[in-house]
N, C-alpha and C positions, 0 to 999 in steps of 0.2 A: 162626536166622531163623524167626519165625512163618512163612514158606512152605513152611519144612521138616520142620513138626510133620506128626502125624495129626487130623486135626479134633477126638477127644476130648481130644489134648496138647493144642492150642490151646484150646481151652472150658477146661480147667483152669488153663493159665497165668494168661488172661487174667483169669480169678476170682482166683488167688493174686496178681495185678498190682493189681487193683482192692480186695482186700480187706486190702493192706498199709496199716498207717498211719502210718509212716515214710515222707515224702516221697522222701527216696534212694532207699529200697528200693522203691518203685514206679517209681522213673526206671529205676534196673536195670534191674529184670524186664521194662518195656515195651521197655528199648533191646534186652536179648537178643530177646525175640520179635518183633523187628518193628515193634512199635507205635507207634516213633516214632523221630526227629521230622519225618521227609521231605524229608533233605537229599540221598537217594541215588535215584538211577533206572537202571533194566536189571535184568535177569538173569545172563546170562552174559556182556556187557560190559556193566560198570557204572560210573556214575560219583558219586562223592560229591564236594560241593562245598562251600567254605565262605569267608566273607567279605560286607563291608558296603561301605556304598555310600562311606564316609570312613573306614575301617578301614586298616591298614598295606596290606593285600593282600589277591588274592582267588585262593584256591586249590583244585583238582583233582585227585584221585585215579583212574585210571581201572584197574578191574582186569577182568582177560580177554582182556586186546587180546592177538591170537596173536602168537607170537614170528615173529621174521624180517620183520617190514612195514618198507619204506624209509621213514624217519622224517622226510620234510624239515624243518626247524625255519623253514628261508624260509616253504614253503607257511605252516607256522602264523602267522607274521607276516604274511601278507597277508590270510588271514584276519582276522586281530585288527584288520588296517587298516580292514578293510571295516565293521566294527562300531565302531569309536574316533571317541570323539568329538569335535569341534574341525576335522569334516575337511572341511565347507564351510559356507555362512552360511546353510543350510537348519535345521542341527540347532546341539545344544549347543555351545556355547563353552568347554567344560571341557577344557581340553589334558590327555591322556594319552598315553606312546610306546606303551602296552600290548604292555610287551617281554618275549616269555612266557619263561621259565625251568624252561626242562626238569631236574628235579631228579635221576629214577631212571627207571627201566623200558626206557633206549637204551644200547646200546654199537655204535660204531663206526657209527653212522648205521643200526641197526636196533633195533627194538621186543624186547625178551629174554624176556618173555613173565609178569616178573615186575610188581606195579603200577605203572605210570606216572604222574609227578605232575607237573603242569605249575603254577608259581606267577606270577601277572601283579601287580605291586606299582600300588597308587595312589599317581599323585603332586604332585595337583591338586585336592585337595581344600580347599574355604570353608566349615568347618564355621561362620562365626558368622554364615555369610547365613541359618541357621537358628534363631535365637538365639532369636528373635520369636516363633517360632510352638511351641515347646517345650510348652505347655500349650494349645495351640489344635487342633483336630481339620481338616484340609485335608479339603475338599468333593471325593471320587472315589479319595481314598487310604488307605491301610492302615492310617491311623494311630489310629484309633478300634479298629477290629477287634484289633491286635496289643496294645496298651492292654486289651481285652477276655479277650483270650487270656493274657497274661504277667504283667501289673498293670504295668507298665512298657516303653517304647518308646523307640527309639534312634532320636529325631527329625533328626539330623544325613543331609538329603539322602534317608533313608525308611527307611534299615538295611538287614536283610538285604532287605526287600522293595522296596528299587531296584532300577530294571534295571541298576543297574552293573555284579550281580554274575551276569548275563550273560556277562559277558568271560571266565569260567572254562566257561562252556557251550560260545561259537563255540571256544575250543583244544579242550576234548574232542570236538567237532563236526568240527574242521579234522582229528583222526585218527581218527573215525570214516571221513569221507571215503577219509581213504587207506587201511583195510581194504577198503571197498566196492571200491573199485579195484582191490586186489590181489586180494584173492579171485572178485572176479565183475564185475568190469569198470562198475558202477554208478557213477552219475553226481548229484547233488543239486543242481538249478538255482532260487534264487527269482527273484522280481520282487515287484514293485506292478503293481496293476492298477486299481485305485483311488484316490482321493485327491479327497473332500469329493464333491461331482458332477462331475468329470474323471472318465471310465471308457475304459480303453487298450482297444485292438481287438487281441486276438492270437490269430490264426487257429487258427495252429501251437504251442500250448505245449510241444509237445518239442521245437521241431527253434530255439525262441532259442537266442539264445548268450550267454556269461559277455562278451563284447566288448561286445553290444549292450546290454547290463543297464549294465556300466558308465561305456560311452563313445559320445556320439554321434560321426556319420559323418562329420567334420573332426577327431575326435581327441581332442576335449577332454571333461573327465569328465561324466558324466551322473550329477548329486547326488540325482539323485531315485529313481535305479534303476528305472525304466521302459522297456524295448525297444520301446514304440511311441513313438516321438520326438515328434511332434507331441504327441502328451498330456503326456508329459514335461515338454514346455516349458510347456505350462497349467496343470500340475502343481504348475512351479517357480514361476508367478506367483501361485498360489492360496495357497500358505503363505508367501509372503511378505506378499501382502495381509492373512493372518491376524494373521500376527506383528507388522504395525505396528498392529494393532487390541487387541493384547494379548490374543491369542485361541488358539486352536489349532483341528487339525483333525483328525480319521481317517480313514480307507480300507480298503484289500484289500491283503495280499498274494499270491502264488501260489507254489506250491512244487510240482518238476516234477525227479521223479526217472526215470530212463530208465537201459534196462538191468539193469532188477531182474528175476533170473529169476521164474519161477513157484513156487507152492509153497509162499511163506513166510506163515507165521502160524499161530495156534496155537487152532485153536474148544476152547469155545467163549467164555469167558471175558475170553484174550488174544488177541483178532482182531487183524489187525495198522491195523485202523484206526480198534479201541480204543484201542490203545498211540499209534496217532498223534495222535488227538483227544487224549488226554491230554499227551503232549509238547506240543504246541500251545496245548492248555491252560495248562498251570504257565508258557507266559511272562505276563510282565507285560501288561496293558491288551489281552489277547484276550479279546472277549466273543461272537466265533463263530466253528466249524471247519466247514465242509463240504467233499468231496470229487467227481470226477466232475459229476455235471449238480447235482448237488447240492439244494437247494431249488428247482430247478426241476421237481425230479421230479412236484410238488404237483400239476401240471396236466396230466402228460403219459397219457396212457393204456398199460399194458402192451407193446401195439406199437410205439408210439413209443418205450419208455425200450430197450427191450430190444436188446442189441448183438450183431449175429448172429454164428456164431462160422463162421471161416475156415482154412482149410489153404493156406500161403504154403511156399514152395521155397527153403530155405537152401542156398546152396551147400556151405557148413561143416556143417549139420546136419540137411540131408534135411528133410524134410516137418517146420513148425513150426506152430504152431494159434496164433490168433489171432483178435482181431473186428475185423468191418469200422470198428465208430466205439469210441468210448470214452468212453458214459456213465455205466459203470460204474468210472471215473476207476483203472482201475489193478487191484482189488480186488472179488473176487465170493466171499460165504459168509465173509468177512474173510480169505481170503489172497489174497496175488499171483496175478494172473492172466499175468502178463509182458509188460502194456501199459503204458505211462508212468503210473507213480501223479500225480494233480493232485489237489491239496488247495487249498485257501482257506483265510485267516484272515482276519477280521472285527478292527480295530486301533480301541480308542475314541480319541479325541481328548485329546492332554496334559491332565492334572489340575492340572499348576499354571502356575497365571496370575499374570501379573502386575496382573491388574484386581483391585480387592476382590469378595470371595464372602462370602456370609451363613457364618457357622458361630454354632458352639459353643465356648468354653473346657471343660475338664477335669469342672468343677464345676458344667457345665452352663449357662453365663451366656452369653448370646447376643452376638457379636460379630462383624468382617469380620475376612478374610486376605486376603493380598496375597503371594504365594511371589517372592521378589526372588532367587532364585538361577538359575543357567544351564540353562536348559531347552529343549528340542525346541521348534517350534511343531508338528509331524510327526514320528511317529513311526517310521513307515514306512522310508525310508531305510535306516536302523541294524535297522529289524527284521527285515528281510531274512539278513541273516547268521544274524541269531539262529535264525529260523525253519528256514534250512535246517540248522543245525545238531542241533537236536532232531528233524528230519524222518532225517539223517545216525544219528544214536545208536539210534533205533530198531530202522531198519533193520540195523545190523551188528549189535546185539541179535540178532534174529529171522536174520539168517543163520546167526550160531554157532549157535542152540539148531535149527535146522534139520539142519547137520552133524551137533550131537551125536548128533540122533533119527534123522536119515533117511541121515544120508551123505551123498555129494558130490551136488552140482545136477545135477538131469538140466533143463536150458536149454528142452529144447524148447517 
């Protein structure tokens, strides 16, 4: 791995990489060193993934996960539930059971410390809803750029660059979770808090619950993943007004993990809210991350932003520090401060519509599209999983390399 050179191996590799002119032998050289092609994320839990949006299947290699973690293969299913599309008349209509298949890395319902691979098969795919637009560039999607980058595109649904292939993220997400759990008691909760100008009221972002995100208070599911119920329901009536308009829309999500001791992250480089923006970043249609008070900080004067800090009385662990508020969402200097991390993501609005859009063909000839395949009017929903899953990987990233450096968590 180029991380693991000395900076003058790496200046030379990369020269020997660049100044190969056998195509192979520069794929080589760049795959030893690192340089490419950014199918893998972490360090000491890492995960590579691979698969297409109409491809047989989309699979997950996770390596590092410590040995001995109780593996539930349910959790992982309810998971995948929560991201699966087809699962109310809010999102896509694309049925999948997204039935993960634990291939290695479990015996006997524990983690053995050797890689784990989790495989989830497609099995509802309409590749000829695509058929049409093969040569057409879609207005807010990939398909120009990877045309750009490859000289060819796998226009079927978007390739690797649909979020379908997501669904290998939320399984490595669902046992990220359960490390955070076993080793430090950590917890990864999203929502929406947004959706088009509907903006939920949540006082409390650590103390929602997984009930309330799912279900309103007669029981019955809550498709829009919002714990403020009344916005919820304006929520659910604002994409649906979109969608008979053949429109879409964006929003907010939040992602609210509790229970993260102190201490983790890594200056100056790898701050842990480096690594988060970037997790956040790589999913699909994020076009903003902020944290804590976030962009509001723009107005606030020094006194105002700053969170004063506090000595609180554990009965388990003696005198614990703490701030009074929690502007600085979690994270101060980029590590844990041991207060609920909150992050925000910023979600654009679906790119394909069913209305005509002006584009482009291949050869540059001006023409409309029209995406007749099954699509979100909202994204949000489904992104929820996703988000806490990549907020999940980070985190037990940045705890193992914590243990390695420092040893066990000192909590307080």
């Amino acid at each position: 791995m180029l991380s693991g050179l000395g900076l003058g191996a790496r200046h030379l590799a990369l020269a020997v990489a660049h100044a190969a002119e056998a195509p192979w032998v520069r794929c080589y050289l760049w795959s030893i060193i690192g340089g490419m092609p950014g199918n893998s994320f972490g360090l000491l839990f890492r995960i590579t993934t691979a698969g297409e949006s109409h491809g047989p299947a989309n699979v997950v290699i996770l390596d590092g996960v410590p040995p001995g973690i109780p593996l539930d293969v349910e959790f992982l299913r309810q998971e995948l539930r929560r991201r699966r599309p087809g699962q109310s008349s809010l999102v896509t209509q694309r049925h999948e059971a997204d039935e993960p298949e634990v291939l290695s890395g479990v015996f006997e319902g524990r983690t053995t410390g050797t890689p784990l691979a989790i495989l989830i098969r497609n099995q509802d795919q309409r590749s000829k809803d695509y058929e049409a637009i093969k040569e057409v560039y879609r207005p807010g999607h990939a398909d120009y750029t990877y045309d750009a980058k490859y000289g060819f595109r796998d226009y079927r649904g978007g390739g690797r660059a649909s979020a379908r292939e997501t669904v290998a993220r939320v399984a490595a997400g669902a046992v990220a979770k359960l490390v955070l759990k076993h080793l430090c008691g950590a917890q990864v909760l999203g929502y929406v808090v947004q959706v088009g100008s509907v903006v939920a009221q949540i006082p409390e972002p650590e103390k929602v619950t997984l009930e309330q995100v799912e279900f309103f208070p007669d029981g019955s599911p809550n498709p829009v993943r919002c714990p403020d119920h009344q916005a919820a329901r304006a929520m659910m009536e604002l994409i649906q007004q979109v969608r008979k308009q053949q429109d879409s829309i964006g929003g907010v999500a939040q992602i609210v993990a509790t229970g993260v001791p102190p201490g983790l992250g890594e200056p100056v480089f790898d701050k842990i809210k480096a690594d988060l923006a970037k997790a956040l970043f790589s999913l699909p249609a994020v076009l903003g991350v902020e944290y804590g008070v976030g962009f509001g900080c723009a107005t606030l004067r020094g006194s105002q932003n700053n969170d004063p800090f506090v000595a609180l009385q554990d009965p388990e662990q003696g005198v614990r520090i703490a701030t009074a508020s929690n502007r600085h969402g979690g994270m101060l200097g980029g590590i844990t401060s041991g207060m609920p991390l909150i992050l925000r993501a910023a979600v654009k609005p679906t790119s394909s519509l069913p209305q005509p859009q002006p584009t482009v063909t291949r050869e540059g000839q001006p023409t409309t599209v029209s995406t007749h395949g099954r699509h979100d009017p909202c994204l949000l929903p489904r992104f929820v999983p996703m988000a806490e899953a990549m907020v999940a990987l980070v985190l037990a990233d940045h705890l193992l390399r914590h243990r390695a450096q420092c040893g066990e968590l000192d909590r307080r």
